[in-house]
ZAMARGU-4260 file (C-alpha; in steps of 0.2 Angstrom, whole numbers, plus 5000, padded with zeros to 4 digits):
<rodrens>
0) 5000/5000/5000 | 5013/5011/5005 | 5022/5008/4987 | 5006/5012/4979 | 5005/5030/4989
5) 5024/5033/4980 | 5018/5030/4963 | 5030/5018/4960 | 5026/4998/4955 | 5032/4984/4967
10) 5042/4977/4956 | 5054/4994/4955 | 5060/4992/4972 | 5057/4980/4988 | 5043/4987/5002
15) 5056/4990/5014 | 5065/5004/5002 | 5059/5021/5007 | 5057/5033/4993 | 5065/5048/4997
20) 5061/5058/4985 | 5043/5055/4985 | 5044/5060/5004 | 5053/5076/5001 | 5039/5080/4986
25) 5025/5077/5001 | 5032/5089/5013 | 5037/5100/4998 | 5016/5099/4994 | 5010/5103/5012
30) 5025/5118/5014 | 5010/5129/5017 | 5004/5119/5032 | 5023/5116/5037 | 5027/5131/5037
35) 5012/5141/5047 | 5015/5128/5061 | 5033/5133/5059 | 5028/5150/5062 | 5016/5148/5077
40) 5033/5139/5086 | 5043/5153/5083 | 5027/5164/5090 | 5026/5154/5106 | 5045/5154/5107
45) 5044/5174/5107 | 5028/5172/5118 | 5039/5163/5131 | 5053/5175/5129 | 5041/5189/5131
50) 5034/5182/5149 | 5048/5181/5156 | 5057/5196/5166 | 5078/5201/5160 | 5089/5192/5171
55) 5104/5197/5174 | 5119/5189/5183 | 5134/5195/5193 | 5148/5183/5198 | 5163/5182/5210
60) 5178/5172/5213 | 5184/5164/5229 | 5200/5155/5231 | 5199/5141/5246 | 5216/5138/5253
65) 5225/5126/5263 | 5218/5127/5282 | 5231/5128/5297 | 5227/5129/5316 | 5225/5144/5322
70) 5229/5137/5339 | 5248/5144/5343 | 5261/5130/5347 | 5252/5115/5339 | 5261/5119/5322
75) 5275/5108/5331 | 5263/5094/5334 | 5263/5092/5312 | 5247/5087/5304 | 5234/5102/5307
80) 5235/5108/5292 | 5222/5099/5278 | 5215/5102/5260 | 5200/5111/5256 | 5186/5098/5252
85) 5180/5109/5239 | 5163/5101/5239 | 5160/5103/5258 | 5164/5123/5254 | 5151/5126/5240
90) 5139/5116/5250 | 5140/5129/5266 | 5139/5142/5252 | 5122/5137/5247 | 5115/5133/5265
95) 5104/5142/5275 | 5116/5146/5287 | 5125/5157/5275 | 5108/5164/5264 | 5100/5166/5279
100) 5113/5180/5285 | 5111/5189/5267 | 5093/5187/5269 | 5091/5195/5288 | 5105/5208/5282
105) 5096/5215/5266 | 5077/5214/5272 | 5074/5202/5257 | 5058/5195/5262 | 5049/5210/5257
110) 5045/5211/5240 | 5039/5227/5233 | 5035/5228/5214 | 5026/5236/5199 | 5010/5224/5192
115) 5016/5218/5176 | 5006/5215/5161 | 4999/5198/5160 | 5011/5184/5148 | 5020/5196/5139
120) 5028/5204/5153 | 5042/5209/5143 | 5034/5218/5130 | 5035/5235/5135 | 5053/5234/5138
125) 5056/5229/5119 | 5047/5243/5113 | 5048/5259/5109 | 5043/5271/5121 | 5031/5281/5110
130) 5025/5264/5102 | 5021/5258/5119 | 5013/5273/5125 | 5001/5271/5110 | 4998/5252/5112
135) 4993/5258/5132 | 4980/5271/5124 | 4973/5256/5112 | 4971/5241/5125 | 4957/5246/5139
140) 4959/5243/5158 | 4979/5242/5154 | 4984/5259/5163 | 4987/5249/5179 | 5001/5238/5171
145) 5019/5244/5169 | 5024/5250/5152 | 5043/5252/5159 | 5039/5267/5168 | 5034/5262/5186
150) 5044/5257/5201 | 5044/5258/5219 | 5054/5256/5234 | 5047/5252/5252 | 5059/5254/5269
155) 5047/5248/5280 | 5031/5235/5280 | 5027/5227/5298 | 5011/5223/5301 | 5000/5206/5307
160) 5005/5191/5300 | 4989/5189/5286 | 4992/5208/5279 | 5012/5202/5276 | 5008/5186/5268
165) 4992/5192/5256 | 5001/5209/5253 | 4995/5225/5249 | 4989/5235/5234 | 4995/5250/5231
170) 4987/5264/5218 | 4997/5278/5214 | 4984/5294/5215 | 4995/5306/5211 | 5014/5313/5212
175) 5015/5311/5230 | 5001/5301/5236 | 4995/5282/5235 | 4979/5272/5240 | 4984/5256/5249
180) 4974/5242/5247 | 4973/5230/5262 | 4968/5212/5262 | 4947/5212/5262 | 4945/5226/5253
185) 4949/5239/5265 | 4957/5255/5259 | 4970/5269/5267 | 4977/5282/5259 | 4995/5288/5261
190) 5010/5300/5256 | 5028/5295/5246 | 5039/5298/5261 | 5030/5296/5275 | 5025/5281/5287
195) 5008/5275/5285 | 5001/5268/5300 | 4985/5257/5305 | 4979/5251/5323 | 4970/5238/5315
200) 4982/5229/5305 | 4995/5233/5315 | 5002/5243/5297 | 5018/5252/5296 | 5023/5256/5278
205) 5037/5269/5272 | 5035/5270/5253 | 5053/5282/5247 | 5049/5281/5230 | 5032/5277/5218
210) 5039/5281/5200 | 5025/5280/5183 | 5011/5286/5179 | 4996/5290/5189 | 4985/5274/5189
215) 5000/5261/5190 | 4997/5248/5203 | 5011/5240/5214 | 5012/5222/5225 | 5021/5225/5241
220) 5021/5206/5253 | 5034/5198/5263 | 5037/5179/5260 | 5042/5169/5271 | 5062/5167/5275
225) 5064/5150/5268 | 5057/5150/5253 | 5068/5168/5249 | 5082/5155/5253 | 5075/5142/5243
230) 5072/5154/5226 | 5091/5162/5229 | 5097/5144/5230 | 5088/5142/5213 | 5096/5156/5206
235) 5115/5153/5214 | 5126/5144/5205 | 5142/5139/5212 | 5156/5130/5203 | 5174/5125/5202
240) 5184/5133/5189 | 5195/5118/5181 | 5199/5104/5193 | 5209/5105/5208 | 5211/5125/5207
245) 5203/5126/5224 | 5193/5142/5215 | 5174/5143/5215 | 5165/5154/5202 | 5150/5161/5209
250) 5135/5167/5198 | 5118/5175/5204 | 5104/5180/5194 | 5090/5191/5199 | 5080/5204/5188
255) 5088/5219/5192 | 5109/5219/5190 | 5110/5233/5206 | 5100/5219/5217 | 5112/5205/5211
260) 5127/5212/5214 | 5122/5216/5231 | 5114/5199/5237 | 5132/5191/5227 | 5144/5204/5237
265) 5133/5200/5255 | 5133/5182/5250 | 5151/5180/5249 | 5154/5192/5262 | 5144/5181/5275
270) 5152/5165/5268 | 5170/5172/5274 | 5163/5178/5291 | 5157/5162/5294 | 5172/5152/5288
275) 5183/5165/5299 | 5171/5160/5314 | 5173/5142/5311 | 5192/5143/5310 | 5194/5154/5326
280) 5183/5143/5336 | 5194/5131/5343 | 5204/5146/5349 | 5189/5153/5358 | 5184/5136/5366
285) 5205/5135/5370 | 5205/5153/5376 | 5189/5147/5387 | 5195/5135/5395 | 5212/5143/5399
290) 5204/5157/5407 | 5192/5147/5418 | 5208/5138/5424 | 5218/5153/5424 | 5210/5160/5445
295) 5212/5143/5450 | 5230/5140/5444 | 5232/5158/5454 | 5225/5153/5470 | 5234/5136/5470
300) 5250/5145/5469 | 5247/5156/5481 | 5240/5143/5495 | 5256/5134/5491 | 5267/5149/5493
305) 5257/5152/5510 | 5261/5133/5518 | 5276/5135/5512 | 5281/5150/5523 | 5269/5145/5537
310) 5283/5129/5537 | 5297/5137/5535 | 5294/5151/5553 | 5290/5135/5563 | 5306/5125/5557
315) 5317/5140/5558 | 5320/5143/5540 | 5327/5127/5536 | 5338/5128/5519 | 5343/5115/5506
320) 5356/5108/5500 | 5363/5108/5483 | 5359/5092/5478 | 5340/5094/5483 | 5339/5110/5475
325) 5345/5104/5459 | 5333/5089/5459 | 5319/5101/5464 | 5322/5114/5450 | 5324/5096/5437
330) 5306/5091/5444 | 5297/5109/5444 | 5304/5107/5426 | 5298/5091/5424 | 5281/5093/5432
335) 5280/5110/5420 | 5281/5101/5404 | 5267/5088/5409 | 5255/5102/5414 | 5260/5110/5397
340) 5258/5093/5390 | 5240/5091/5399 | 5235/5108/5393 | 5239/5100/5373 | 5229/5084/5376
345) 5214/5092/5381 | 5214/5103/5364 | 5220/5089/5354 | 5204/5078/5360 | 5195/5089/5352
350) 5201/5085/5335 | 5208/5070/5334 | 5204/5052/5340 | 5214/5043/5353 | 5220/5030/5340
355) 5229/5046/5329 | 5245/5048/5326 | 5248/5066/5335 | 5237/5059/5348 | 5245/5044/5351
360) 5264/5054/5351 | 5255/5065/5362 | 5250/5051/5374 | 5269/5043/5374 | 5278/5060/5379
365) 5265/5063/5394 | 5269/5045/5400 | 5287/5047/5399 | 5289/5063/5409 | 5275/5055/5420
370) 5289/5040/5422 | 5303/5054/5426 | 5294/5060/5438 | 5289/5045/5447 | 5309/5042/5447
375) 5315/5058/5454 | 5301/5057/5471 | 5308/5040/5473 | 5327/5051/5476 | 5319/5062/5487
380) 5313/5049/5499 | 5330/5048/5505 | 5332/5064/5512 | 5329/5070/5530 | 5314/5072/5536
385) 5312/5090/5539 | 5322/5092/5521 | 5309/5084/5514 | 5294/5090/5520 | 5303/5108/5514
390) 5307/5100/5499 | 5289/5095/5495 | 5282/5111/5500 | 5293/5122/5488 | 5291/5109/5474
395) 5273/5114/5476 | 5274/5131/5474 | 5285/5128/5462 | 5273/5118/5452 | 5258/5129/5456
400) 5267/5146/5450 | 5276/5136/5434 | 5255/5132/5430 | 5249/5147/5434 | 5263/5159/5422
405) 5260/5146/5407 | 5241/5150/5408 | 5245/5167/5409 | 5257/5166/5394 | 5242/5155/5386
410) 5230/5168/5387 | 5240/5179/5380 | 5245/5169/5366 | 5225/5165/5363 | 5219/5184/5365
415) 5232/5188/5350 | 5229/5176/5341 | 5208/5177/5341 | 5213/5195/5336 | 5223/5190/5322
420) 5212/5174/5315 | 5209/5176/5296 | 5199/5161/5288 | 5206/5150/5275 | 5194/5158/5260
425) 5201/5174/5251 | 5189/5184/5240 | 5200/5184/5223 | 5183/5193/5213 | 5170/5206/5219
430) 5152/5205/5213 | 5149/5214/5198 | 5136/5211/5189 | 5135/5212/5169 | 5127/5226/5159
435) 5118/5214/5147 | 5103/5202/5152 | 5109/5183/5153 | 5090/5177/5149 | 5080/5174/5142
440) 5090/5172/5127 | 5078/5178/5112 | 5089/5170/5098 | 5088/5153/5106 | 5070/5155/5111
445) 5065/5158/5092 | 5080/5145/5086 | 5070/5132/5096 | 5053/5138/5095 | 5056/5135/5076
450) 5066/5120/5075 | 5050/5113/5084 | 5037/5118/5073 | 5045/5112/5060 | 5048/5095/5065
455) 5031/5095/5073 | 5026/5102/5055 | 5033/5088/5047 | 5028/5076/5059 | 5009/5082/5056
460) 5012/5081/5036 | 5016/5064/5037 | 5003/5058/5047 | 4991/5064/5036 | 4997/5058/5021
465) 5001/5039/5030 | 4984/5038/5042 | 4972/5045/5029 | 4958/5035/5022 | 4951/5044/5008
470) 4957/5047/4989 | 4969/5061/4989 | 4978/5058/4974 | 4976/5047/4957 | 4989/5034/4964
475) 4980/5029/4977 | 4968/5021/4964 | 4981/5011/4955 | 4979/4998/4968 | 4964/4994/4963
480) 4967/4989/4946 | 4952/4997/4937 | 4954/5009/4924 | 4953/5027/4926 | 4939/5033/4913
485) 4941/5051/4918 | 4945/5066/4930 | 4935/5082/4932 | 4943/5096/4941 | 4933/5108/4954
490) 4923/5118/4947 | 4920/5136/4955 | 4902/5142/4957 | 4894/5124/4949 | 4888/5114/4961
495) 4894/5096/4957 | 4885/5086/4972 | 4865/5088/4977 | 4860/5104/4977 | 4847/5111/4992
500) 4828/5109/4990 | 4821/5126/4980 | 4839/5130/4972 | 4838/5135/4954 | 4851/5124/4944
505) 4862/5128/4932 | 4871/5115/4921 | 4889/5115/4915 | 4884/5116/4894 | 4877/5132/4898
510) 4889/5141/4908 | 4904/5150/4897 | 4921/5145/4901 | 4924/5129/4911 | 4935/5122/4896
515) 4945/5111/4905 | 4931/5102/4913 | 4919/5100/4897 | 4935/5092/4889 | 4937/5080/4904
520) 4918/5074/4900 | 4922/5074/4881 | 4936/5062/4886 | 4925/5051/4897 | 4913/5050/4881
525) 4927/5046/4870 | 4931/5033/4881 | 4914/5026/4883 | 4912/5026/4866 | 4927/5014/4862
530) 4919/5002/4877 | 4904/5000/4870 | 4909/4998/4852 | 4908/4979/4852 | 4895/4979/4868
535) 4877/4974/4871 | 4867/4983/4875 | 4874/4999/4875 | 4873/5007/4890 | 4882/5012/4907
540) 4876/5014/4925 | 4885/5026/4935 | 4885/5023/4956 | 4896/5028/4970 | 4900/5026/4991
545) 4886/5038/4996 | 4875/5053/4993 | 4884/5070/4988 | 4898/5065/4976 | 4892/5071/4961
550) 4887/5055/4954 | 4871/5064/4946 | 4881/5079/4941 | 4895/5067/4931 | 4878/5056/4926
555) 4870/5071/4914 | 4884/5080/4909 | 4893/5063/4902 | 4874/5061/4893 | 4873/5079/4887
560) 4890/5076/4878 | 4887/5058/4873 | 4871/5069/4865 | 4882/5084/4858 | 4891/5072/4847
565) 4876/5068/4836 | 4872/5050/4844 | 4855/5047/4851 | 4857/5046/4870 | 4843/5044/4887
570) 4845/5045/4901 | 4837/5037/4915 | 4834/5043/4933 | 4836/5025/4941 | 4838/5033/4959
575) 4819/5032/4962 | 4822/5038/4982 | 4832/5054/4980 | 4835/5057/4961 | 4833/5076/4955
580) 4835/5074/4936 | 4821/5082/4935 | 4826/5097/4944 | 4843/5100/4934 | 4831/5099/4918
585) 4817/5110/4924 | 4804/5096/4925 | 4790/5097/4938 | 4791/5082/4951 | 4772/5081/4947
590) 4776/5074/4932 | 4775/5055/4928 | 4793/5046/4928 | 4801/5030/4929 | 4792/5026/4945
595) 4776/5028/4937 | 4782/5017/4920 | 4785/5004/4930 | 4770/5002/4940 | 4759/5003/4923
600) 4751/5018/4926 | 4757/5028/4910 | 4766/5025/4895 | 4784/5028/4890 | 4782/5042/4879
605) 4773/5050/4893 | 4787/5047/4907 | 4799/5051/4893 | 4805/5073/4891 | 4815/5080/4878
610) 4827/5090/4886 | 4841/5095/4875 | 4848/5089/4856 | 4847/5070/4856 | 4845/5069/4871
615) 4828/5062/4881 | 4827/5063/4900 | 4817/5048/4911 | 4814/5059/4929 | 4813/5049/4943
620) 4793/5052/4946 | 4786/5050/4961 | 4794/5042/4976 | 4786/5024/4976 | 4787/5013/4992
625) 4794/4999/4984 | 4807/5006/4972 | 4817/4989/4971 | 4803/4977/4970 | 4800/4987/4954
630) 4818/4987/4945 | 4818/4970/4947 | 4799/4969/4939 | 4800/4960/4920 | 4793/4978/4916
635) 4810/4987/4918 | 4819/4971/4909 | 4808/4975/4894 | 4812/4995/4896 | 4832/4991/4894
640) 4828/4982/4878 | 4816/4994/4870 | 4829/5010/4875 | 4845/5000/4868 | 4835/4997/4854
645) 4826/5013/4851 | 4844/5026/4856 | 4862/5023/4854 | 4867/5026/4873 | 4856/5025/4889
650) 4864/5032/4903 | 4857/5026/4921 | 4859/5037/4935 | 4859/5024/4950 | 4856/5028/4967
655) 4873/5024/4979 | 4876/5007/4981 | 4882/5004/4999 | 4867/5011/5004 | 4854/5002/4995
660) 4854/4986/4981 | 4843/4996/4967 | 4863/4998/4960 | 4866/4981/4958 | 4850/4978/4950
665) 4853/4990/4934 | 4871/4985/4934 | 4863/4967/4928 | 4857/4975/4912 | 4871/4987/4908
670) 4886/4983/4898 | 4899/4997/4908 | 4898/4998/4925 | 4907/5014/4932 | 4909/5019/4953
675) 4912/5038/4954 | 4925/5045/4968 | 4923/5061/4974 | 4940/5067/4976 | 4947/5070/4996
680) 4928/5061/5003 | 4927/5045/4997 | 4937/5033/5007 | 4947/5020/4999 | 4940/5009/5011
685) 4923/5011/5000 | 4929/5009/4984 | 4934/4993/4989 | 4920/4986/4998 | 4910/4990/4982
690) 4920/4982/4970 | 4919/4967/4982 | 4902/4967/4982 | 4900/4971/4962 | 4913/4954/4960
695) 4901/4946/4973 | 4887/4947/4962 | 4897/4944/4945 | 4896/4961/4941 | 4913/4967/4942
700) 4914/4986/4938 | 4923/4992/4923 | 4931/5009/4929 | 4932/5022/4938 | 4928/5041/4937
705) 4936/5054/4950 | 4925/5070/4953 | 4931/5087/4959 | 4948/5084/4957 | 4957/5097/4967
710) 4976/5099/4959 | 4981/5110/4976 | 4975/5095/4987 | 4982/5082/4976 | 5000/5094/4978
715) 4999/5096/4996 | 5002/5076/4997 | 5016/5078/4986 | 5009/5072/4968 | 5010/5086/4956
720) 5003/5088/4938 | 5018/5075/4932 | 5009/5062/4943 | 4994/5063/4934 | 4997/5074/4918
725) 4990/5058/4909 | 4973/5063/4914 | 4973/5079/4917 | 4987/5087/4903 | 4974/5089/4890
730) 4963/5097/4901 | 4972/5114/4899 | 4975/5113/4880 | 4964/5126/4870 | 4962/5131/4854
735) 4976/5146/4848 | 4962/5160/4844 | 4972/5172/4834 | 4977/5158/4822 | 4965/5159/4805
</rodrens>
């Protein structure tokens, strides 16, 4: 079937082959229908543009560097410093903790705007002023929109919960003064400049500026925080540049370039106050604990010193020898470095496990002085009594002060180093913003918007050419196998199908002009004529699918040139349910016709009209209510015989013959059976089912005739005049009027 639609026999090429050519010649026929849904893609591409507000983006760069303790002395320890997991960092860029900050700093739940024009938001912004102004003066009801004139800033908006989430509406009355529209309907009027204020609602609004023209309408509404921080979390984008640069690009977009460079600046300066706070905090938490133990080292010390010199008045001042003041200054020492090695583990725990290296060399130097120690108290047990109850006490206020001057050095150290702590993120870029809008991008919009529509235009061809049913063009016949007797074009202002009840008719022999179609019925005669040369009796019967293809149009015009040519023709109005022969020729339906022949109520010169040159009408008559019981009577058998005998053609006019059997009847005493095909209505599907039922019967059909052919239909499924120029060549040819 599919070979049959490319006009090309199955025996030129296998049914897999595509014809490319045949295809490009379909799409080239409906370029018309291609391209219109071409265009309407590259409308709704600019449509979509249109709706959408500018956008433009600002970006900054940050360079991540390598993090090292900020804690002074643990440099010695080795292993504080570490890589920047990059994807950690642009996480916390992008988390509420961060936005959040930006959002609290810049008041960027309150949103305060100009009512835009409904879809094409962006129109007025691609206009010309002057054009816009006069498309504002066209359009009613669109003074409260923004032509690209209006804007509004607002410094303050408090008030109860429901009046911030449903917003306000604000009218500008004039240069200076507004109406505000609260949720409900209720309205208050206030001045640019100063704070309007309502007990009710709890209102407090502060409009500074309220630019356009008088009758612009504003939105002013707070939403609520997170979703802010969810739509700038939509609109941030935050990657690094190459791999392994330790460098983040960071792009914002918002509508307004002066509001995304200042959410981009705040955003990255919160990020580096935070990643500042994170890397000072383990000096805060050390600087907290040194100071909580810094009044206790103090007043250990000091009791020390206390029972110390409380000892030494009520033993005299007893002194010590060398050798016990050198292992007591090697002990204070000793007993030093643990605490200092004490004061390192409890920060250490705080990073690492106990199973880390630095932890673990921490752990090995704290047991090995712990060992020392233990060593040197055994020495001192050998010492006198009163020596070593001195010995003791002064090792105490050693130990006590040592303690106390390292936690006072430490606090020191931390203070100055929590003064000087810098994070391990360096701004490299400042937010800018760019001049130009980033979006939307009208060149694509309308590159895709087009490349769409067209393949949706090319889809939509082919489906219509592929899933149709009815004739489109001349090789959709072929399959068929039964000869093409003759095409008649469309003919303007004729009716060719059944006209309504009342209307005056008028026929094709007497209209001026319409050469091309009175040649196509002089080709179908000429055709005729050489099939019933050598045929009995000679006649035809003409049928089709169903009412309103022509089939009595095509009926008298094929008798009225079968007449024209000098031979003796009738024709016959078998289609005694609907026929209007009559009406075409001007003959009262009051007037006796076939029906009444048949029943034996008049004679056939009395159901018989002359209606033009050698040619004699037979009108249906009245409707009878048994119109196939009477062409099957021996009566009409008789009447075939007497008009072959009597003319030289009888044309019968039958009615449709999947709708009724009187067809098939008449086609049992006719010699050339012709179906008629109304080109683009009847359905291939129906051509077939009748010449099955016609084979059925043993009245196979003899051919085919297509009415109002329509050569721009026929195109648009990619057959032009080559594809049928057998049938329809001759139909332009005309005679050369200035030759004599």
């Amino acid at each position: 079937m599919v070979d049959a639609k490319m006009n090309r026999s199955a025996a030129e090429r296998d049914d897999d082959e595509i014809d490319l050519g045949a295809l490009l010649r379909i799409l080239f026929g409906r370029k018309l229908l291609i391209s219109t849904i071409t265009l309407l893609g590259v409308c709704a591409g600019a449509a979509l543009t249109l709706s959408q507000p500018n956008k433009y983006a600002a970006d900054a760069l940050v360079q991540l560097e390598e993090k090292a303790s900020g804690i002074p002395g643990l440099e010695a320890l080795g292993g504080f410093s570490e890589t920047p997991r990059t994807a950690a960092e642009v996480e916390i860029l992008r988390s509420r903790l961060v936005i959040g900050d930006v959002v609290e700093a810049l008041d960027l739940t309150l949103h305060a705007e100009p009512v835009a024009l409904p879809i094409l938001r962006r129109l007025p912004l691609v206009l010309p002023s002057v054009l816009a102004g006069t498309i504002e003066g066209a359009i009613p009801f669109s003074q409260r929109f923004n032509w690209g004139d209006a804007a509004i800033t607002v410094e303050q908006f408090d008030a109860t919960q429901s009046v911030l989430e449903d917003g306000l509406s604000i009218l500008k009355t004039s240069n200076t003064s507004y109406t505000a529209t609260l949720p409900g309907g209720r309205t208050l009027d206030g001045v640019v400049g100063e704070v309007l204020t309502d007990d009710t609602a709890k209102l407090r609004l502060l409009v500074v500026q309220l630019d356009g023209r008088i009758g612009r309408t504003f939105e002013v509404y707070r939403g609520r925080k997170i979703d802010v921080i969810e739509e700038i979390k939509h609109r941030l984008s935050v990657s690094e540049v190459g791999r392994g640069t330790s460098i983040l690009s960071i792009t914002y977009e918002d509508a307004s370039p002066y509001r995304a460079q200042r959410i981009l600046h705040d955003l990255t300066r919160a990020y580096l106050d935070q990643n500042i706070a994170r890397n000072s905090a383990d000096i805060e938490q050390s600087l907290a604990f040194v100071e909580q133990q810094l009044p206790q080292a103090r007043a250990r010390a000091d009791k020390a010193q206390n029972k110390l010199n409380d000892y030494l008045r009520s033993q005299n001042a007893v002194d010590l020898e060398r050798e016990s003041e050198s292992l007591l200054d090697r002990l204070t020492q000793l007993e030093a470095e643990l605490s200092k090695l004490i004061l390192e583990e409890e920060r250490v725990s705080r990073r690492y496990m106990p199973n880390h290296p630095v932890y673990e060399d921490l752990l090995l130097r704290k047991s090995q002085i712990e060992q020392q120690i233990a060593s040197f108290k055994l020495d001192t047990e050998s010492l006198p009594e009163t020596q070593k109850e001195v010995f003791n006490l002064r090792q105490s206020v050693e130990i006590n002060q040592e303690i106390y001057r390292q936690f006072l050095n430490r606090s020191q150290e931390l203070g100055v180093a929590r003064a000087s702590s810098i994070g391990n993120v360096r701004v490299v870029d400042q937010a800018v913003a760019k001049r130009n809008p980033v979006a939307p991008r009208t060149s694509r919009a309308l590159l895709l918007g087009w490349l769409i529509g067209l393949i949706f235009g090319t889809g939509y061809a082919l489906m219509l050419f592929f899933f149709r049913k009815t004739v489109d063009t001349l090789a959709d016949l072929e399959p068929l196998g039964l000869s093409l007797y003759g095409v008649i074009n469309q003919i303007p202002g004729l009716p060719s199908q059944r006209p309504k009840r009342g209307e005056v008719l008028k026929r094709l022999s007497e209209t001026e002009g319409n050469d091309a179609p009175k040649e196509a019925f002089k080709s179908i005669r000429t055709s005729l004529h050489f099939g019933l040369a050598d045929k009995l009796p000679k006649a035809l019967a003409i049928t089709s699918s169903q009412p309103g293809d022509g089939k009595s149009f095509v009926s008298y015009n094929i008798a009225e040139a079968i007449g024209a040519s000098g031979q003796k023709t009738i024709l016959i109005d078998t289609d005694m349910r609907r026929g209007y022969l009559h009406r075409t020729f001007g003959i009262s339906q009051k007037k006796p016709g076939l029906s009444e022949y048949l029943a034996g109520d008049v004679e056939l010169t009395d159901a018989s009209y002359e209606v033009a040159d050698n040619l004699i009408l037979i009108p249906r008559g009245q409707v009878p209510p048994n119109p196939s019981e009477l062409l099957m009577s021996r009566r009409f058998k008789d009447l075939v015989k007497t008009l072959d005998d009597t003319y030289d053609v009888c044309v019968y006019d039958t009615a449709p013959v999947l709708a009724v059997t009187d067809p098939l009847i008449v086609f049992r005493h006719v010699s050339i059976r012709l179906a008629l095909v109304r080109h683009g209505k009847t359905e291939l599907g129906a051509i077939n089912a009748i010449k099955n039922i016609c084979e059925k019967e043993d009245l196979p059909l003899d051919g085919l005739v297509v009415n109002r052919f329509d050569p721009k239909r026929a195109k648009s499924f990619g057959y032009g005049n080559y594809e049928y120029g057998g049938y329809t060549g001759a139909y332009a040819y005309e005679a050369d009027k200035n030759e004599t």
